[in-house]
N, CA, C and O of each residue as an XYZ file, in Angstrom:
432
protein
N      69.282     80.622     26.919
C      69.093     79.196     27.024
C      68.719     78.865     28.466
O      69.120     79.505     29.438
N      67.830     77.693     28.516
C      67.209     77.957     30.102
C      68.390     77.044     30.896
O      68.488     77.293     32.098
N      69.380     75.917     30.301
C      70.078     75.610     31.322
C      71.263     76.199     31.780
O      71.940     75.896     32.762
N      71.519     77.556     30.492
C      72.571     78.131     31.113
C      72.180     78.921     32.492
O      72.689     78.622     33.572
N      71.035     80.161     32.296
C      70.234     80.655     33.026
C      70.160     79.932     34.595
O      70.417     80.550     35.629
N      69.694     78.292     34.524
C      69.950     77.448     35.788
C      71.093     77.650     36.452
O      71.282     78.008     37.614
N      72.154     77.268     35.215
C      73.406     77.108     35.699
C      73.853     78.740     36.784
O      74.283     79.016     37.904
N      73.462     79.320     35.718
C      73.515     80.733     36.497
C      73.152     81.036     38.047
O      73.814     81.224     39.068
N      72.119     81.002     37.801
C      71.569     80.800     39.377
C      71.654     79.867     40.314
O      70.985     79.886     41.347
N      72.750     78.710     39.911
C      72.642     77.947     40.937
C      74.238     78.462     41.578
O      74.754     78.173     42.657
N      74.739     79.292     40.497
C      75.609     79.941     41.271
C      76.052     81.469     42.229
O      76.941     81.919     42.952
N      74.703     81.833     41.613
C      74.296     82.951     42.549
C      73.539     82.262     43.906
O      73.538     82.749     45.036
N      73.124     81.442     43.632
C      72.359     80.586     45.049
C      74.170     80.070     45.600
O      74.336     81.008     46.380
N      74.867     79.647     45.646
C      75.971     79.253     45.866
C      76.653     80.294     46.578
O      76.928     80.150     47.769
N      76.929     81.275     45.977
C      77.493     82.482     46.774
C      76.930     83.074     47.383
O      77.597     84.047     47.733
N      75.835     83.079     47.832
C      74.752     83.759     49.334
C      74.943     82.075     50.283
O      74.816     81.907     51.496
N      75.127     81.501     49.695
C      75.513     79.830     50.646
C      76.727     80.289     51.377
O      76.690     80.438     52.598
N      77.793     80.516     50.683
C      78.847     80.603     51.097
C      78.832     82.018     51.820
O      79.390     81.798     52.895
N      78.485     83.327     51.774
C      78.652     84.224     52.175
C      78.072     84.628     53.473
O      78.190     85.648     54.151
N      77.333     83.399     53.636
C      76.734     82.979     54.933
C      76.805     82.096     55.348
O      76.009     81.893     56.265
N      77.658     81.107     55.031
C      78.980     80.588     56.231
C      80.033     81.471     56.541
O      80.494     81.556     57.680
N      80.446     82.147     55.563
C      81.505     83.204     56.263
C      80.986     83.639     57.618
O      81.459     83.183     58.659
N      80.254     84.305     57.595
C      79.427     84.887     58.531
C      79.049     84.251     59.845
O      79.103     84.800     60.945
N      78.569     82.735     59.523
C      78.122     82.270     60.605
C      79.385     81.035     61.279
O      79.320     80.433     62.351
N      80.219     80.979     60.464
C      81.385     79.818     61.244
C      82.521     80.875     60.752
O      83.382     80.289     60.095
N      82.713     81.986     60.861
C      84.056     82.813     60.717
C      85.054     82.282     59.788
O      86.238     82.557     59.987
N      84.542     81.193     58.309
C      85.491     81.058     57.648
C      85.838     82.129     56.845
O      85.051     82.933     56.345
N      87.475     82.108     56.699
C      88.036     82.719     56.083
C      87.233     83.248     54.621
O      86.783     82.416     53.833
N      87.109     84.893     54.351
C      86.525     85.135     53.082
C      87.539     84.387     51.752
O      87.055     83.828     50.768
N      88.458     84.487     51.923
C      89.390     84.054     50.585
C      89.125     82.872     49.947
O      89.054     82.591     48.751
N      88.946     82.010     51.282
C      88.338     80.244     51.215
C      86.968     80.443     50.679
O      86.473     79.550     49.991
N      86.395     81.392     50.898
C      84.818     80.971     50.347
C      84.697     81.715     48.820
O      83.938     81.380     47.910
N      85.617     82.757     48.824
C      85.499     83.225     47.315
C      85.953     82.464     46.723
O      85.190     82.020     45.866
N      88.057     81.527     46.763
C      87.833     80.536     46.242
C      86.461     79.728     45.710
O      85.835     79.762     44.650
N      86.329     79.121     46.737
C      84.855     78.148     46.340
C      84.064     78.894     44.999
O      83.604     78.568     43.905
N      84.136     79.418     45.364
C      82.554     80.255     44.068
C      83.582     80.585     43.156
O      83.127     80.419     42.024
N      85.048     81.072     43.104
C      85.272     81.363     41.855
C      85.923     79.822     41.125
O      86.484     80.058     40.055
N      85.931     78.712     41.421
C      85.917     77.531     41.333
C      84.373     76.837     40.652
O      84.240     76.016     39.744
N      83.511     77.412     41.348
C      82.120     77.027     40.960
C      81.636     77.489     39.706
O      80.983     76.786     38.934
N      82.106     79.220     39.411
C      81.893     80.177     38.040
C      82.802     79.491     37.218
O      82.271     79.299     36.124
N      83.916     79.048     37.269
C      84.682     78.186     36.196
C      84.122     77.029     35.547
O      84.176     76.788     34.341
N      83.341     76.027     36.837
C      82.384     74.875     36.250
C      81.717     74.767     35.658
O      81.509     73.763     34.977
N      80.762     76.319     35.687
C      79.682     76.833     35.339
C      79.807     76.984     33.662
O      79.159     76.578     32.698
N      80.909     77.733     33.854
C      81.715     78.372     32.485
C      82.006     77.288     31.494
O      81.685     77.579     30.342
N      82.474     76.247     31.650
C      83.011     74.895     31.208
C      81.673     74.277     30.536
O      81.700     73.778     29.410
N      80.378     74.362     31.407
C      79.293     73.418     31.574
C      78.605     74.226     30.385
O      77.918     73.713     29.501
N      78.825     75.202     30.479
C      77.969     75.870     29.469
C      78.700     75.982     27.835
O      78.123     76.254     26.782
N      80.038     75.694     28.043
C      80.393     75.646     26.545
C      80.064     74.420     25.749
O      79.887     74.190     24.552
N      80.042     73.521     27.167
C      80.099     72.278     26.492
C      78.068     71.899     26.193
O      77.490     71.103     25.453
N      77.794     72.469     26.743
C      75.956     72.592     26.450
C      75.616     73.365     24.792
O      74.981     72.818     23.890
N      76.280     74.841     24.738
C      76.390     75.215     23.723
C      77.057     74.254     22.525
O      76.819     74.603     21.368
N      77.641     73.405     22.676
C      78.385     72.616     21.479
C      77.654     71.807     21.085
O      77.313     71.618     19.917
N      77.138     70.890     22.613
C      76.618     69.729     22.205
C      74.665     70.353     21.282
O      73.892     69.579     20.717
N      74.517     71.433     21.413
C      73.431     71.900     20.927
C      73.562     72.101     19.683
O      72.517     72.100     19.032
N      74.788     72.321     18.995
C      75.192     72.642     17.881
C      75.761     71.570     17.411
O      76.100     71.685     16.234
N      76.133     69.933     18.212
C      76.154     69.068     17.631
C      74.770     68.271     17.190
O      74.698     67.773     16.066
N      73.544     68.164     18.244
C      71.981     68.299     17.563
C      71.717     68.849     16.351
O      71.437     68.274     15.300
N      71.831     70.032     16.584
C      71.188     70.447     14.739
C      72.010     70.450     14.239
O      71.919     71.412     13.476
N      73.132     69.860     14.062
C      73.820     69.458     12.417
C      73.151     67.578     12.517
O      72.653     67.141     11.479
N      73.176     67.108     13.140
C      72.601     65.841     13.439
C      71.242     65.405     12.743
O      70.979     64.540     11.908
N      70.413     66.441     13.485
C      68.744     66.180     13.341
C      68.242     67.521     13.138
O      67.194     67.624     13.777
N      68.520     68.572     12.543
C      67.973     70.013     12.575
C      66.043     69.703     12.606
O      65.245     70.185     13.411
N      65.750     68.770     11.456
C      63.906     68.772     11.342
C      63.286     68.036     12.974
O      62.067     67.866     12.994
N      63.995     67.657     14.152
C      63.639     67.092     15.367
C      63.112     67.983     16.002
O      61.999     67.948     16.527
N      64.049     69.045     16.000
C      64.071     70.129     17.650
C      62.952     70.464     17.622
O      62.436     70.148     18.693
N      62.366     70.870     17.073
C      60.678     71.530     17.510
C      59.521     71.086     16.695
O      58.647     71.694     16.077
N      59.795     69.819     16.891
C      58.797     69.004     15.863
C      57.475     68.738     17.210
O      57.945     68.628     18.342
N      56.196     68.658     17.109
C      55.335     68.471     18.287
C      55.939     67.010     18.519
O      56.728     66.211     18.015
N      55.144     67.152     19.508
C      55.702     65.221     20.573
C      55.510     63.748     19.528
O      56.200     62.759     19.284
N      53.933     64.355     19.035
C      53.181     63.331     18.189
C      54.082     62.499     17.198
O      54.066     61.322     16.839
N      54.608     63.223     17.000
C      56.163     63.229     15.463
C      57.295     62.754     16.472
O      57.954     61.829     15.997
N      57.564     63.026     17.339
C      58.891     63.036     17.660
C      59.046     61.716     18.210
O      60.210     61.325     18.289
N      58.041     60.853     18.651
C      57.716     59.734     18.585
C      58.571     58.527     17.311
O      59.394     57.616     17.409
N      57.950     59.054     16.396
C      58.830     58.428     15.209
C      60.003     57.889     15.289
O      60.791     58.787     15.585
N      60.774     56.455     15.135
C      62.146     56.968     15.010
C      63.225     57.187     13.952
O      63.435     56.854     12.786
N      63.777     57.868     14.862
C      65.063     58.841     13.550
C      66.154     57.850     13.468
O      66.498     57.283     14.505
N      66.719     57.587     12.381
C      68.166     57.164     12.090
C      69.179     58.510     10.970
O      69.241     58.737      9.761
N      69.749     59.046     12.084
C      70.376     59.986     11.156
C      71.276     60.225     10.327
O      72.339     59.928     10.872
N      71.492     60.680      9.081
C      72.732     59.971      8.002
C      74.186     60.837      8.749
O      74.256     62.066      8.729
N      74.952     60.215      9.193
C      75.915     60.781      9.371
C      77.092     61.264      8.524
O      78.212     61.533      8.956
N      76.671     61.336      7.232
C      77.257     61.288      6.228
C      78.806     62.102      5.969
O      79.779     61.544      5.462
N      78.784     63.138      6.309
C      79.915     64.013      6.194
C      79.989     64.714      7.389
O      80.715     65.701      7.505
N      79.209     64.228      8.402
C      79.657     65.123      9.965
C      80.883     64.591     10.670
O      81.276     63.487     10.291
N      81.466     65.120     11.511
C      82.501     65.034     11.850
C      82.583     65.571     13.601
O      82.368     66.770     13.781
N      82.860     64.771     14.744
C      82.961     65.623     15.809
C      83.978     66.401     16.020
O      83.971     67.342     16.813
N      85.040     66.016     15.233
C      85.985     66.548     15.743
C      86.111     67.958     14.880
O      87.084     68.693     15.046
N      85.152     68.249     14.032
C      85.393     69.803     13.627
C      84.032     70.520     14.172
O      83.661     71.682     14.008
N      83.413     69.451     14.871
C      82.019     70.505     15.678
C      82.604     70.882     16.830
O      82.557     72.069     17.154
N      83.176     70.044     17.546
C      83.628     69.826     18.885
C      84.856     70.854     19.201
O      84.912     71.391     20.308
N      85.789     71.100     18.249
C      87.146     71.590     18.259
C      88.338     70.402     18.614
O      89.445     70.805     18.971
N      88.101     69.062     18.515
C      88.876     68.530     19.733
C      90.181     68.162     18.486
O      90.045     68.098     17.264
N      91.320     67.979     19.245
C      92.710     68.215     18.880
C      93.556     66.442     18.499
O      93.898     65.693     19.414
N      93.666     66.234     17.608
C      94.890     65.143     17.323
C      94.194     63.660     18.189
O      94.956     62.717     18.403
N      92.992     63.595     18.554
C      92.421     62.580     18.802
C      91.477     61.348     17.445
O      90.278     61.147     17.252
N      92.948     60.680     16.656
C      92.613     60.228     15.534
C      91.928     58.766     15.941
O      91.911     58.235     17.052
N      91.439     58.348     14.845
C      90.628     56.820     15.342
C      91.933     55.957     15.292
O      92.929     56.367     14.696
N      91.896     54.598     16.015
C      92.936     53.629     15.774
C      91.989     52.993     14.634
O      90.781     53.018     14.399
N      93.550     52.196     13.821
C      93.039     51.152     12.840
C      92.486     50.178     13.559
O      92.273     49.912     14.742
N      92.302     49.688     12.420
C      91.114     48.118     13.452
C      92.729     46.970     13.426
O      93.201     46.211     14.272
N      93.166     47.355     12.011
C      94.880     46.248     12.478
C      95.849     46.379     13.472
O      96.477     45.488     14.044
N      95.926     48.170     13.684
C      96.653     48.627     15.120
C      95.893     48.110     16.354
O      96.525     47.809     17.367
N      94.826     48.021     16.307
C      94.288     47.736     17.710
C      94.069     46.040     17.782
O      93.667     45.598     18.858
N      94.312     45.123     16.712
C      93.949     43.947     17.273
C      95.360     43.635     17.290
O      95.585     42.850     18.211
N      96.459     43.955     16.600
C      97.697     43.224     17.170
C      98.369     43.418     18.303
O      99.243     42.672     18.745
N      97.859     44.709     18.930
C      97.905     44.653     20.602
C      96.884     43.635     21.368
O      96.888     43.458     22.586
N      96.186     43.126     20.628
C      95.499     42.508     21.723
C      96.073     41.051     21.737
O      95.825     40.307     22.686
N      96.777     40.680     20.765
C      97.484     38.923     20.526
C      98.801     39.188     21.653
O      99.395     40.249     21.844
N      98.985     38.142     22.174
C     100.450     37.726     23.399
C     100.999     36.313     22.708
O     101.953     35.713     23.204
């Protein structure tokens, strides 16, 4: 995928950054590996969540992704019929509020 690939290299560009400040202002190596192994975690994060949201697209719109421009023009309203984020996504015990739970908090 080309933005993981980016992502990649912007962290190999990152650690020749840092490995040459070590070098040139005598910071501590530990402090600068920190940094980059802080940066490979972001990286790591950025890319799962790229991979998901790609896999939330084609359950969405699968006939879009490589349709020429001419078409893609068109617009889409997509049936959301039985999709669900929270079983694309993985995400945990984040249920909708009722519409009655949420307006009787809003009366004083």
């Amino acid at each position: 995928m080309l933005t993981y690939r980016t992502l990649q290299h912007a962290v190999k560009t990152q650690r020749r950054v840092q490995e040459r400040h070590v070098l040139t202002t005598g910071m501590a190596a530990h402090q600068a590996l920190d940094r980059v192994n802080k940066l490979e975690k972001i990286v790591e994060c950025q890319s799962r969540f790229i991979s998901r949201l790609v896999r939330v697209v084609r359950h969405i719109a699968p006939e879009r992704l490589f349709r020429p421009s001419s078409t893609a023009r068109e617009p889409y309203e997509p049936d959301l019929g039985e999709f669900s984020l929270d079983s694309e996504l993985g995400s945990e015990g984040d249920d909708p509020i009722d519409e009655e739970e949420s307006s009787s908090h809003c009366h004083t």
